[in-house]
N, C-alpha and C positions, 0 to 999 in steps of 0.2 A: 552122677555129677557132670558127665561129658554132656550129655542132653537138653541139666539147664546152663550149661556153658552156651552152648545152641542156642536154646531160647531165649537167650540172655542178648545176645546178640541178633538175634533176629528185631527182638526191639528196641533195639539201642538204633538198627537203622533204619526202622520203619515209621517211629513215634514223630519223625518231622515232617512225616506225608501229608499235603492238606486234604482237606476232610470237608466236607459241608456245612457244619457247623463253624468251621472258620472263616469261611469265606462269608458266609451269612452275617455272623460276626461286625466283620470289614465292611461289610456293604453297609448295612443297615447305623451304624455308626457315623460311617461317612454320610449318609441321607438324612439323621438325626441331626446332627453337627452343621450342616451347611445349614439346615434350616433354621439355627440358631444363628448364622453367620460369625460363626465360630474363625479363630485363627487357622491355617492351613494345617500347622502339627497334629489338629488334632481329627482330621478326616482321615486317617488309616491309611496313608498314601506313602510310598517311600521317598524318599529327597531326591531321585530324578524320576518321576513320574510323568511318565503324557495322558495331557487331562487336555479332550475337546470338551469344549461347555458347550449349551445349550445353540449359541446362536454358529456354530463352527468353527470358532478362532480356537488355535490353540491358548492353551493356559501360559502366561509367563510367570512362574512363582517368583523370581529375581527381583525383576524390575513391576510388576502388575501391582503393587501393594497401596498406591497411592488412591484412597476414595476414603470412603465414611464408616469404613471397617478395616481391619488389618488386615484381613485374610483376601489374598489373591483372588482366589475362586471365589468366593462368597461377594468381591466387588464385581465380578467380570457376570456374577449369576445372578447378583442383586440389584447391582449397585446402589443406591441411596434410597429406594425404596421406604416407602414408610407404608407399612404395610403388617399383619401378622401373620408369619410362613408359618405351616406344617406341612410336613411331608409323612405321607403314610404307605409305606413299603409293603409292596404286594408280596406273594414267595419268591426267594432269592434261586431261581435254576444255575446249577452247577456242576462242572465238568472238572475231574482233577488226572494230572498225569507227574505222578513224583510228587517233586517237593513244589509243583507250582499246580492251579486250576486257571479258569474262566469262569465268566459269570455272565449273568443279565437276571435284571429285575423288575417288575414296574413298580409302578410308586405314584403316588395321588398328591400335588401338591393344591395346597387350598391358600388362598389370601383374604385376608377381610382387613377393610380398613373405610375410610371415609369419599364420597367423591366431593370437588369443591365447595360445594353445600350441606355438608356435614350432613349426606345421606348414608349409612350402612352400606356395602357394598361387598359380595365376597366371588368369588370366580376361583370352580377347579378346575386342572386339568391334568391329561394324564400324561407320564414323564416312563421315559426309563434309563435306566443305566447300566452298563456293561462294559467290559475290563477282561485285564489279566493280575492275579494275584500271586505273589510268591511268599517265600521266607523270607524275613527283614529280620536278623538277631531273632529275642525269643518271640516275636509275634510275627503275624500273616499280615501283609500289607500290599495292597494297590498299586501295582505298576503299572496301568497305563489302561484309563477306562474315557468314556464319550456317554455322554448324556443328551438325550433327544425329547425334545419338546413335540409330540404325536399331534396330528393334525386328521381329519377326512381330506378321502381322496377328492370330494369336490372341493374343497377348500383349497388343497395340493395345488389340480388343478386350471382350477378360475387365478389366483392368483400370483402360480409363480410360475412362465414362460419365457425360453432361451433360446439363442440356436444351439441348434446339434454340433457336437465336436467333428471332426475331419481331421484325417490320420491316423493315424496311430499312437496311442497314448505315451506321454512322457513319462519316463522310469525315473526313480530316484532312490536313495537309500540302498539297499542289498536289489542292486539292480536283477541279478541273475531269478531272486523271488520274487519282486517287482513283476519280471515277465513271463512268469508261471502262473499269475494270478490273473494279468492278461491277457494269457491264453484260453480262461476257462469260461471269460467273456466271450468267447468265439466253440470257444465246445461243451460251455454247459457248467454250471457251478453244482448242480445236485448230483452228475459223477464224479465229484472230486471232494464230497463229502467223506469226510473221516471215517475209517470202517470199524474204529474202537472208540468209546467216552462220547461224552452227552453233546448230542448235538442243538445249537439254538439255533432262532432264525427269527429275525424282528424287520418289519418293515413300519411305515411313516404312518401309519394310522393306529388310531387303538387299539384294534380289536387283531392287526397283521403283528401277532405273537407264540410262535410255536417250537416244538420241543421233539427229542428224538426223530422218529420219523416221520411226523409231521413234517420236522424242520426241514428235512429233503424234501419231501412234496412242497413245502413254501418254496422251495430254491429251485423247482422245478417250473414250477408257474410265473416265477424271474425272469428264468431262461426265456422263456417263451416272448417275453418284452422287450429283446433286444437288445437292452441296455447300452447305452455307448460311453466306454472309459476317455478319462481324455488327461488323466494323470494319475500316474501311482506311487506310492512310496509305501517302502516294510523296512519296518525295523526289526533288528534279532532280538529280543529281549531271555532273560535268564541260560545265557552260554548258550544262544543257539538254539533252547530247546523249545522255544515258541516263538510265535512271530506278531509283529501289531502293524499291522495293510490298510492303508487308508487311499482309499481310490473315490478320486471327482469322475462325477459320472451323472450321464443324461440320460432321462426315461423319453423316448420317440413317443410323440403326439402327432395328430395333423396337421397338414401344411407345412412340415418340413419344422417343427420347432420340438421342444422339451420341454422337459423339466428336470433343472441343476437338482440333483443331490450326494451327498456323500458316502461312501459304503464304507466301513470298519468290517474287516475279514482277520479274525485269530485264528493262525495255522500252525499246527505244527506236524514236524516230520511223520508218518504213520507207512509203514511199510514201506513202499516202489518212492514214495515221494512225500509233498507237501500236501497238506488236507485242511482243508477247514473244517472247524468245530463250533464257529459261532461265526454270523453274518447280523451284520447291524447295518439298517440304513438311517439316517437324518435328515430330515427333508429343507429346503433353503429357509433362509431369516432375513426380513427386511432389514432388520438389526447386523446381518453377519458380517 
């Protein structure tokens, strides 16, 4: 009797652990749903989520609802589009620790509709999205994910050049993690990977999508770029126990210029310190 008391209770606290098929769940929902331009409730999100859309702004769900749909996201990622979206969700990879994970995914969005002359016209392109998900009451929901519209590095490139930032990067948010992630702009983000749970690593192009140890050899070949921060901010999300880092940031070119893009870094505590477990870049939007 003592033993399934035990057991009884081992699952009583483990059954709210996420799992991969929930988070798969979440994502793929939310992917489904936007491409309906669906109301916000019903993309898997919890009611204070941070959602960067495609062109970099963040999401306002308060105030953002005014367009040709209800849904906040769906105006800020459509807006009036006359068009027919699907989205085709590639495998969901996913990392869980406790009652919360991380995510990334690609995903193929395709449009067909007419141009001025009522010719057919249809253009895909590849997408991904990536987040933090926890418990929300009884379902898994979406705290705080960025979605990137992928590009070629010549496209990168030839069309989006800046100057270099000067200084040292502006901290915001949980300042003290702000300048942890700072520093690893100056000693390398591939030893400050996470030494437990799934690691990602996605960069601006299609095919810069990788997983486990890959994902460190991607963060290694980063390193090597230079990269130059010029603003950070992290947020704590679920008590502390993960973190969402969103750092502006320039890739060094010749002549002294860049290229603006954005890194999303989900860390959480692991050992000696903070770790990342998924690294996501965005690359600029004429639109942003």
């Amino acid at each position: 009797m003592r033993n399934l008391l035990v057991v009884g209770m081992l699952l009583a606290t483990t059954h709210a652990f996420a799992d991969p098929k929930a988070i798969e769940k979440a994502v793929k929902t939310n992917l489904t749903e936007l491409a309906k331009m669906s109301d916000d409730d019903k993309l898997a999100f919890t009611k204070d989520a941070i959602v960067i859309q495609e062109r970099g702004t963040v999401v306002d769900f308060k105030e953002g609802r005014d367009g040709c749909v209800s849904g906040a996201l769906a105006n800020a990622f459509y807006g009036c589009v006359q068009a027919d979206i699907k989205h085709a969700p590639g495998a969901v990879t996913s990392g869980t620790a406790g009652e919360l994970g991380w995510f990334q995914a690609p995903f193929v969005q395709t449009m067909s509709g007419e141009d001025p002359d009522g010719n057919p016209v249809k253009s895909k392109t590849t997408y991904r999205i990536g987040g933090v998900i926890v418990k929300d009451g009884k379902d898994w929901k979406i705290a705080a994910a960025m979605y990137v519209a992928t590009l070629s590095d010549k496209e990168l490139f030839k069309k989006y050049l800046s100057d270099l930032p000067k200084g040292e990067p502006t901290l915001s948010g949980d300042k003290k993690l702000a300048g942890v992630v700072a520093g690893w702009f100056k000693t390398g983000f591939a030893p400050n990977a996470a030494k437990t749970g799934t690691l990602i690593a996605s960069g601006t192009s299609p095919t810069e999508y990788k997983t486990a140890a890959a994902a460190t050899k991607l963060a290694t070949s980063w390193d090597k770029l230079k990269i130059v921060p010029a603003a950070i901010e992290a947020k704590l999300l679920a008590g502390g126990k993960i973190a969402w880092v969103v750092a502006e940031v320039t890739l060094p070119r010749k002549g002294g210029k860049g290229v603006s893009m954005r890194l999303v870094a989900i860390v959480v505590p692991d050992g000696d310190g903070w770790r990342w477990v998924s690294l996501m870049y965005q690359p600029p939007s004429e639109l942003g």
